[in-house]
C-alpha positions as CSV (number, residue, x, y, z in Angstrom):
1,X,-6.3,10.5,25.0
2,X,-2.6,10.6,24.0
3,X,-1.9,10.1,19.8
4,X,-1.3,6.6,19.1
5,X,2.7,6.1,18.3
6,X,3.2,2.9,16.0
7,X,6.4,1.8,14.1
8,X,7.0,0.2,10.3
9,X,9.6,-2.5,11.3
10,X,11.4,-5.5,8.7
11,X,11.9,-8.8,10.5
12,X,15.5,-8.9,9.1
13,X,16.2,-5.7,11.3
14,X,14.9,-7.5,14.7
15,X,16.6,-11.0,13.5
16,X,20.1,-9.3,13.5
17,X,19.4,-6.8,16.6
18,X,17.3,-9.2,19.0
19,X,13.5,-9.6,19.2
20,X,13.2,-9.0,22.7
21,X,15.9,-6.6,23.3
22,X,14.1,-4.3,20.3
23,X,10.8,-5.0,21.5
24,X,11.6,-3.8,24.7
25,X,13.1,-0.6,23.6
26,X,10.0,0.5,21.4
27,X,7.6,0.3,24.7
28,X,10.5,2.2,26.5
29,X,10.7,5.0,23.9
30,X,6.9,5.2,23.8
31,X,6.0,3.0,20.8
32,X,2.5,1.7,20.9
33,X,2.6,-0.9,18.7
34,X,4.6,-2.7,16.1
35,X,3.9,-2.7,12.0
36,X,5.7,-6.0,10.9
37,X,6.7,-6.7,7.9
38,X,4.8,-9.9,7.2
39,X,5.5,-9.8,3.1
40,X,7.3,-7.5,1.3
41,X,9.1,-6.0,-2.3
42,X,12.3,-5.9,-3.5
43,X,14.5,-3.9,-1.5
44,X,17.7,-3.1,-0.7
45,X,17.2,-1.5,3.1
46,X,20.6,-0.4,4.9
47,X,20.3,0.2,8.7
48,X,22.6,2.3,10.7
49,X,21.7,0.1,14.1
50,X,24.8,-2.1,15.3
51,X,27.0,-1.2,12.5
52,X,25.8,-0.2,9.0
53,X,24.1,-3.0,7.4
54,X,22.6,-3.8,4.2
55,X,19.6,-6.2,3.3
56,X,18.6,-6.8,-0.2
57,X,15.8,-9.2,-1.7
58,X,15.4,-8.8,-5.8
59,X,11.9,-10.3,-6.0
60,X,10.4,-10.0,-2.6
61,X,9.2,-12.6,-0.1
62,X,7.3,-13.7,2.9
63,X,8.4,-13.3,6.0
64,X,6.9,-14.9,8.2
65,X,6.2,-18.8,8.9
66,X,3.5,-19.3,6.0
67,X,1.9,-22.7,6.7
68,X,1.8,-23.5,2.7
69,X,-0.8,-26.7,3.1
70,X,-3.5,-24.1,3.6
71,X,-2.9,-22.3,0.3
72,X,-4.3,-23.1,-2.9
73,X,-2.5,-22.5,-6.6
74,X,-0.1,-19.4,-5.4
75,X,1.9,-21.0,-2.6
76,X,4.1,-18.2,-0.5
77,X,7.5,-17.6,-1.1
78,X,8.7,-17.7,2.5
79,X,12.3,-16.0,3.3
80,X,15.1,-18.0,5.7
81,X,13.8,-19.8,8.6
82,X,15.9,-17.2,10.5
83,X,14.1,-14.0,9.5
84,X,11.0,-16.0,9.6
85,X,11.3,-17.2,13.4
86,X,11.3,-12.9,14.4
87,X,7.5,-12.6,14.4
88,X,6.6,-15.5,16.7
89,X,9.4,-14.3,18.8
90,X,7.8,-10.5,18.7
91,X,4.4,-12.0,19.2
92,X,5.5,-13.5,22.4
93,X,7.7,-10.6,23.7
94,X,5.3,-7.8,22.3
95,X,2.6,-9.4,23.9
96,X,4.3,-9.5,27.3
97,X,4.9,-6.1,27.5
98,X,1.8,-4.7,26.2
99,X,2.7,-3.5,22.4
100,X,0.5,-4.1,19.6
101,X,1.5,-6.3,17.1
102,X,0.0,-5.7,13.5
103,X,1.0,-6.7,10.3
104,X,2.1,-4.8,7.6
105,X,1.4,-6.4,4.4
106,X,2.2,-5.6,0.7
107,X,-0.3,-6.8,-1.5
108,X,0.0,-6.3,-5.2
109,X,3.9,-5.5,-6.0
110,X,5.0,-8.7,-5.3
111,X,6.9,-9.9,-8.3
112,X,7.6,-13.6,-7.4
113,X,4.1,-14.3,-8.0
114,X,4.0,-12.7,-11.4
115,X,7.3,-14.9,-11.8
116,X,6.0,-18.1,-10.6
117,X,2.5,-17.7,-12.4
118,X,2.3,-15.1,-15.5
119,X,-1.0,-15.1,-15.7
120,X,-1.4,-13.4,-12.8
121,X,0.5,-10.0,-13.9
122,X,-1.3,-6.7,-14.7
123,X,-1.3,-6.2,-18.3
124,X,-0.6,-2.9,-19.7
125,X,-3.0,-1.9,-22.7
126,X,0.1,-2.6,-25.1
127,X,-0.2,-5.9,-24.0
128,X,2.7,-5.7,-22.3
129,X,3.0,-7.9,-18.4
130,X,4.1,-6.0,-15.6
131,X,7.6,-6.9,-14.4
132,X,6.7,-6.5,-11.0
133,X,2.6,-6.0,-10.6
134,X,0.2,-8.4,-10.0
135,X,-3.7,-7.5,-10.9
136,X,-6.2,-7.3,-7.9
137,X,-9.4,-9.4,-10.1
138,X,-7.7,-12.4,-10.3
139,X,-9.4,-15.1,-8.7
140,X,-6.1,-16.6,-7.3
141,X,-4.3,-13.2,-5.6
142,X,-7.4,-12.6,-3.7
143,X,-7.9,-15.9,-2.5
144,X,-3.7,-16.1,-2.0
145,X,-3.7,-12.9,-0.1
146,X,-7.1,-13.6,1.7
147,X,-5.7,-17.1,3.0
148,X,-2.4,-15.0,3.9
149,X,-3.6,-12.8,6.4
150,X,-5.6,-15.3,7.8
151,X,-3.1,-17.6,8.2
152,X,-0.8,-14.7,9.8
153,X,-4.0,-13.4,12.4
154,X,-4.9,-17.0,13.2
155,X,-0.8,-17.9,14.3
156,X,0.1,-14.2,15.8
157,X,-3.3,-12.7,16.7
158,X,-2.5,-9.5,15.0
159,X,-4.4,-6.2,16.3
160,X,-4.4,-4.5,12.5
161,X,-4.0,-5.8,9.4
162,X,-2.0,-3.1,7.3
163,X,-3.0,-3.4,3.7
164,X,-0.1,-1.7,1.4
165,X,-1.1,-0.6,-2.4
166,X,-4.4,-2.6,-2.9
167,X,-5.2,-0.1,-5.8
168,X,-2.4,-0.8,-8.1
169,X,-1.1,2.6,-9.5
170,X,1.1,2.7,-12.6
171,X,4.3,1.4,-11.7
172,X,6.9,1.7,-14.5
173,X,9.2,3.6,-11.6
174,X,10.1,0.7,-10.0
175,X,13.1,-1.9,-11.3
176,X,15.6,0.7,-12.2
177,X,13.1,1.8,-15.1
178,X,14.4,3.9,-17.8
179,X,11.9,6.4,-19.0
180,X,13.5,9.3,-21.3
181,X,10.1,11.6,-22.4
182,X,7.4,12.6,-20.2
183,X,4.1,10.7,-19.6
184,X,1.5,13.2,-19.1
185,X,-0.8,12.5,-16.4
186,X,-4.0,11.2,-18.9
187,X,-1.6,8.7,-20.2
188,X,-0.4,7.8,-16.9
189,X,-4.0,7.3,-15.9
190,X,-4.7,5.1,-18.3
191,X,-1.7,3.0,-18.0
192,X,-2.7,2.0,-14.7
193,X,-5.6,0.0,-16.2
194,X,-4.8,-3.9,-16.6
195,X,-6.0,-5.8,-19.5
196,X,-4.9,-9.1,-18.0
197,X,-7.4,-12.1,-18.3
198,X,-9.2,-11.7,-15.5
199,X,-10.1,-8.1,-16.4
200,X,-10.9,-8.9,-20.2
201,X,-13.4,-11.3,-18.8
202,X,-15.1,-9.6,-16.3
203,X,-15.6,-6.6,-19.0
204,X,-16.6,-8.9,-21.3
205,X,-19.4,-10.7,-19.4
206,X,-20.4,-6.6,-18.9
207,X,-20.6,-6.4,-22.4
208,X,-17.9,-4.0,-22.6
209,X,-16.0,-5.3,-26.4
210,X,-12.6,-5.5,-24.7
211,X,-10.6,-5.2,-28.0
212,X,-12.2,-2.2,-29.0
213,X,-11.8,-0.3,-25.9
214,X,-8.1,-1.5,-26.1
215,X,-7.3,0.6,-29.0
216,X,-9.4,3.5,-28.0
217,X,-7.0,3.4,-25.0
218,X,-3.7,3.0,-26.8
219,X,-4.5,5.6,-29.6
220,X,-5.2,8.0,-27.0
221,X,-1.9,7.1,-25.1
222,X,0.0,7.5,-28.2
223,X,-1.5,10.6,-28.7
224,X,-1.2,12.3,-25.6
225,X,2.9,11.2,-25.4
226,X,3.5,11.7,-29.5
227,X,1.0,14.4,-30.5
228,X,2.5,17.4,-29.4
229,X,-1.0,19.6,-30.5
230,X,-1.3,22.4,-27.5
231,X,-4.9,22.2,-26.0
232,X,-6.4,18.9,-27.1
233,X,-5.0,16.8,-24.0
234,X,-8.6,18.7,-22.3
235,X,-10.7,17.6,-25.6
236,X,-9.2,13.9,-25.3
237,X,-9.6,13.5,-21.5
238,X,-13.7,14.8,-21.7
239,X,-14.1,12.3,-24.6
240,X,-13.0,9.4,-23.1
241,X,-14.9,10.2,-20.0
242,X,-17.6,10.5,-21.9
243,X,-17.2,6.6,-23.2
244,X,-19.1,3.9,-21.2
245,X,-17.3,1.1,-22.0
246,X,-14.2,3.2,-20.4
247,X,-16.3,4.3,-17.8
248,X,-17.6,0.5,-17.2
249,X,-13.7,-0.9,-17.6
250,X,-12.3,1.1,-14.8
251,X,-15.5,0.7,-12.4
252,X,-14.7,-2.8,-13.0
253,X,-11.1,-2.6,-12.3
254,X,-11.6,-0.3,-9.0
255,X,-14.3,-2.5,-8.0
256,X,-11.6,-5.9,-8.2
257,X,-9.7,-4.1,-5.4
258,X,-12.7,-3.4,-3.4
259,X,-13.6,-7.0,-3.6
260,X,-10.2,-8.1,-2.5
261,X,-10.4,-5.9,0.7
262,X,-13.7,-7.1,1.3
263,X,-12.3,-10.9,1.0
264,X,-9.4,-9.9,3.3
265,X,-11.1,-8.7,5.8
266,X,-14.0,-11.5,5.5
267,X,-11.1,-14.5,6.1
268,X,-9.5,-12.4,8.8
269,X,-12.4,-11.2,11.0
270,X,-13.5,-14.9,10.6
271,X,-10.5,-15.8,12.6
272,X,-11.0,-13.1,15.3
273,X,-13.6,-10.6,15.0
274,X,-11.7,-8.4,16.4
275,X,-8.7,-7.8,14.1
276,X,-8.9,-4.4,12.3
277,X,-8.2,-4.3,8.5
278,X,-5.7,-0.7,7.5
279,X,-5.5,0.2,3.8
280,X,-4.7,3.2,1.6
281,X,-7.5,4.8,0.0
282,X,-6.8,6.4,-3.3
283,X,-7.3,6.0,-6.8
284,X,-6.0,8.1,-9.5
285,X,-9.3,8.0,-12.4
286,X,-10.7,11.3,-11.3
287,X,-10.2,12.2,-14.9
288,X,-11.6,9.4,-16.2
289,X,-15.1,9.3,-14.0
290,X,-15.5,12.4,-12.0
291,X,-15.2,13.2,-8.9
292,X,-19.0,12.2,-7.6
293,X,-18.4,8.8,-8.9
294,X,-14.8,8.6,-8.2
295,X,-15.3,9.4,-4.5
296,X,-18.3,6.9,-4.3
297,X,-16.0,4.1,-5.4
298,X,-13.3,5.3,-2.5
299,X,-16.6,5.7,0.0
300,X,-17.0,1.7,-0.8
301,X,-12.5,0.8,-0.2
302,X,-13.0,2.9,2.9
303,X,-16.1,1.1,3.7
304,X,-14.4,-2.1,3.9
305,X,-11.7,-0.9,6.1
306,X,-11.7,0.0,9.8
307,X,-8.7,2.6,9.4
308,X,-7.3,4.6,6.6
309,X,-3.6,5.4,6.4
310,X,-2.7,9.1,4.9
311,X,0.8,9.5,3.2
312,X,3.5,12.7,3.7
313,X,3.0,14.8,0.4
314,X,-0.2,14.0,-0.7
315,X,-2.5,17.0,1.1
316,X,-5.1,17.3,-1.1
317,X,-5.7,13.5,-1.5
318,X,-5.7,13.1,2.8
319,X,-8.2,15.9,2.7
320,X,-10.2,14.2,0.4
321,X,-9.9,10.7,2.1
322,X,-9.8,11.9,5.5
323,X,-13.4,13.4,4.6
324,X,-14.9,10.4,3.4
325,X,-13.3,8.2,6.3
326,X,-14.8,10.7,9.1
327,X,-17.9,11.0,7.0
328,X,-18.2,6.9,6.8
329,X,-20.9,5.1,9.1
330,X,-18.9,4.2,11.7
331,X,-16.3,6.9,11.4
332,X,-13.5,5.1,10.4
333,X,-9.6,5.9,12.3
334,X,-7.0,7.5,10.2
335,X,-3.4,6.9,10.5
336,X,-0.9,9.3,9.3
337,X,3.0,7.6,8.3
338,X,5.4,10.6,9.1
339,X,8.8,9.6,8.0
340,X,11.5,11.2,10.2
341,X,14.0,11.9,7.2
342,X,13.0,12.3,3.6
343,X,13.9,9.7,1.5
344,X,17.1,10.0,-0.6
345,X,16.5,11.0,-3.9
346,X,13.5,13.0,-3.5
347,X,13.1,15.9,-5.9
348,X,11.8,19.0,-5.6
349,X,12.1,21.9,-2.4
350,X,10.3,19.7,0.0
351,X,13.4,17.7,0.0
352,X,15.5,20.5,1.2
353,X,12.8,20.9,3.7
354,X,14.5,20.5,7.4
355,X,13.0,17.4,9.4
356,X,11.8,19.9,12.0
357,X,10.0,21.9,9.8
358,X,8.7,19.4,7.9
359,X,7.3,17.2,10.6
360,X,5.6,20.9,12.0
361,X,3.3,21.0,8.6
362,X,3.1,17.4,8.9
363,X,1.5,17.0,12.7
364,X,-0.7,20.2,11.6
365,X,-2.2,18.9,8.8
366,X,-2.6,15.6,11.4
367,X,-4.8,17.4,14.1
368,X,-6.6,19.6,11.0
369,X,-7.5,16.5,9.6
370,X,-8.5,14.5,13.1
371,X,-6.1,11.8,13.1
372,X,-6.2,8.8,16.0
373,X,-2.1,8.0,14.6
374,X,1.1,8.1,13.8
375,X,3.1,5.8,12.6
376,X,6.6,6.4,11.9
377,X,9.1,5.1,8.8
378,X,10.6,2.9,9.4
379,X,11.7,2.0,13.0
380,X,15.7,0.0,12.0
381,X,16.6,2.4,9.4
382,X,17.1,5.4,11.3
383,X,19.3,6.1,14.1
384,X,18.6,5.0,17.5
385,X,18.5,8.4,18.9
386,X,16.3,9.6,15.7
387,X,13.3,7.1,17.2
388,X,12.8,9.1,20.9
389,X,13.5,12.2,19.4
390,X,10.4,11.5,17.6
391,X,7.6,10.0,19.9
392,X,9.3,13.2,21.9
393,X,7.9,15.8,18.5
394,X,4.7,13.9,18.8
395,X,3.8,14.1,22.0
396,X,4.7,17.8,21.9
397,X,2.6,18.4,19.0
398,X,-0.1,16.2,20.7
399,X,-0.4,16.9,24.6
């Protein structure tokens, strides 16, 4: 059977170059099917196609045509009724000619909800609210983001669901952050957990004292970033692992995302049983819990998935995932997103890497690791001719 090809796509791209003439073009050059963007972060994208064109949205959106009576407290913030109108204009094209249509959807970095309700921001343990981050336990993003993709596979039938970033990950790099002094990767770890409302309650009713752990937390923040004494960062990190209310807090938190997957993919599948839910599988507390318990929590986000999707650069965590996913009762698929150019800005010698070297180690560690896909990054952004040239590499590497 021939590797699946699908392609990351931003309705603004197909509003400005025509649905059906781009939909068209994908099936010609071998696409299988179509990752829309149905929400989406701040970005400024700039597309070569038609003339060089730049989008930008500060706070993010949604993009397609939301139908807000069916939403409770968090109503969507939709985009223009221009961009909007793309996806059922793909839906009805796509589904003429055979291509998939799924939905790409960004989850918890979407900063006009933490604008239009506060409480529903991660809160760093400084007590700080994330700019940009909201926080997976609260009771109104899940149901928000179940009713969402519901709403979006009841109007398009979607094939996939593509959940982006349901485990929130520290994310102090985004929002033209300045950070002048390293965060060491035990601090980093444990300023992904939130202490936001939600999570102070649900650790409370498990009789974790909240307060308490919050300054076991910070002090040991503080310290790793200020202390500067050579060899206790190991003596701190098996400490804290060695605390149960920690141990209990970030079960808790992992557990939140877990839940909203499941309640995703409960609203969605209740709509059309067939529609598969896509997410990335990671979370960074390895440290924090061990590996045994660490993977057992993945085992459970995979488990509520029907695909996992791998990410360039990240070997030893697709290894990882890709095990548990092929281990998982039924196997679940695994997706890998190959971009065709690296991202500008990216440090380090892999950035010098050529594209044709790079996507060689990339389609290996694909067929080592058993993939069923490909999608590429991100279909308007590149140059017409970079989009054949691709499907072309694939189906080379995958006869």
């Amino acid at each position: 059977m021939p590797m699946r090809v699908t392609t990351y796509a931003y309705p603004w791209d197909l509003a400005r170059l025509g649905v059906e003439r781009i939909v068209r073009q994908m099936v010609g050059e071998g696409i299988d099917a179509i990752d829309l963007a149905a929400t989406y972060h701040p970005i400024d994208s700039l597309s070569p196609r038609d003339g060089m064109r730049l989008f930008s949205n500060a706070r993010g959106a949604v993009y397609f045509p939301a139908r807000t009576e069916r939403y409770g407290r968090i109503r969507p913030l939709t985009h223009s009724a221009e961009i909007c109108a793309v996806w059922p204009e793909v839906a009805k094209h796509a589904g003429a000619v055979g291509l998939e249509l799924n939905a790409w959807t960004i989850t918890l970095f979407l900063p006009w909800i933490r604008d239009a309700h506060p409480d529903c921001a991660r809160v760093l343990p400084g007590g700080d609210h994330s700019g940009s981050g909201v926080c997976p336990a609260n009771a109104d993003v899940q149901e928000f983001l179940a009713t969402l993709c519901a709403d979006v596979v009841e109007q398009f039938g979607v094939s996939l669901v593509r959940l982006e970033s349901v485990m929130p990950l520290f994310d102090f790099d985004w929002l033209r952050s300045r950070v002048l002094f390293e965060i060491p990767p035990l601090a980093r770890t444990l300023l992904n957990l939130c202490f936001c409302g939600a999570c102070a309650a649900r650790a409370t009713a498990a009789g974790v004292d909240v307060e308490r752990l919050r300054r076991v937390v910070n002090d040991a923040i503080a310290a790793e970033i200020c202390g500067g004494q050579v060899g206790a960062g190991a003596d701190r990190a098996a400490t804290l692992a060695a605390n149960r209310e920690l141990r209990a807090f970030v079960t808790l938190y992992v557990q939140s995302s877990i839940e909203l997957v499941r309640a995703i993919a409960s609203r969605a599948k209740g709509i059309a049983g067939t529609t598969r839910i896509s997410l990335n599988a990671t979370t960074p507390y390895a440290s924090l819990l061990g590996a045994a318990a660490e993977d057992e929590l993945l085992a459970q986000l995979i488990g509520a998935s029907d695909q996992i999707g791998l990410h360039p650069g990240n070997s030893a965590s697709n290894r990882r995932v890709a095990g548990l996913a092929a281990r998982a009762t039924p196997r679940r698929e695994v997706s890998a997103l190959i971009p065709r150019v690296r991202i500008p800005g990216s440090a380090g010698p892999v950035a010098q890497t050529p594209v044709a070297n790079s996507e060689q180690a990339a389609f290996q560690e694909a067929a080592e690791l058993g993939v069923d896909e490909i999608a590429l990054y991100n279909y308007a952004l590149l140059r017409e001719r970079d989009v054949p040239d691709f499907v072309s590499a694939v189906r080379r590497a995958f006869p």
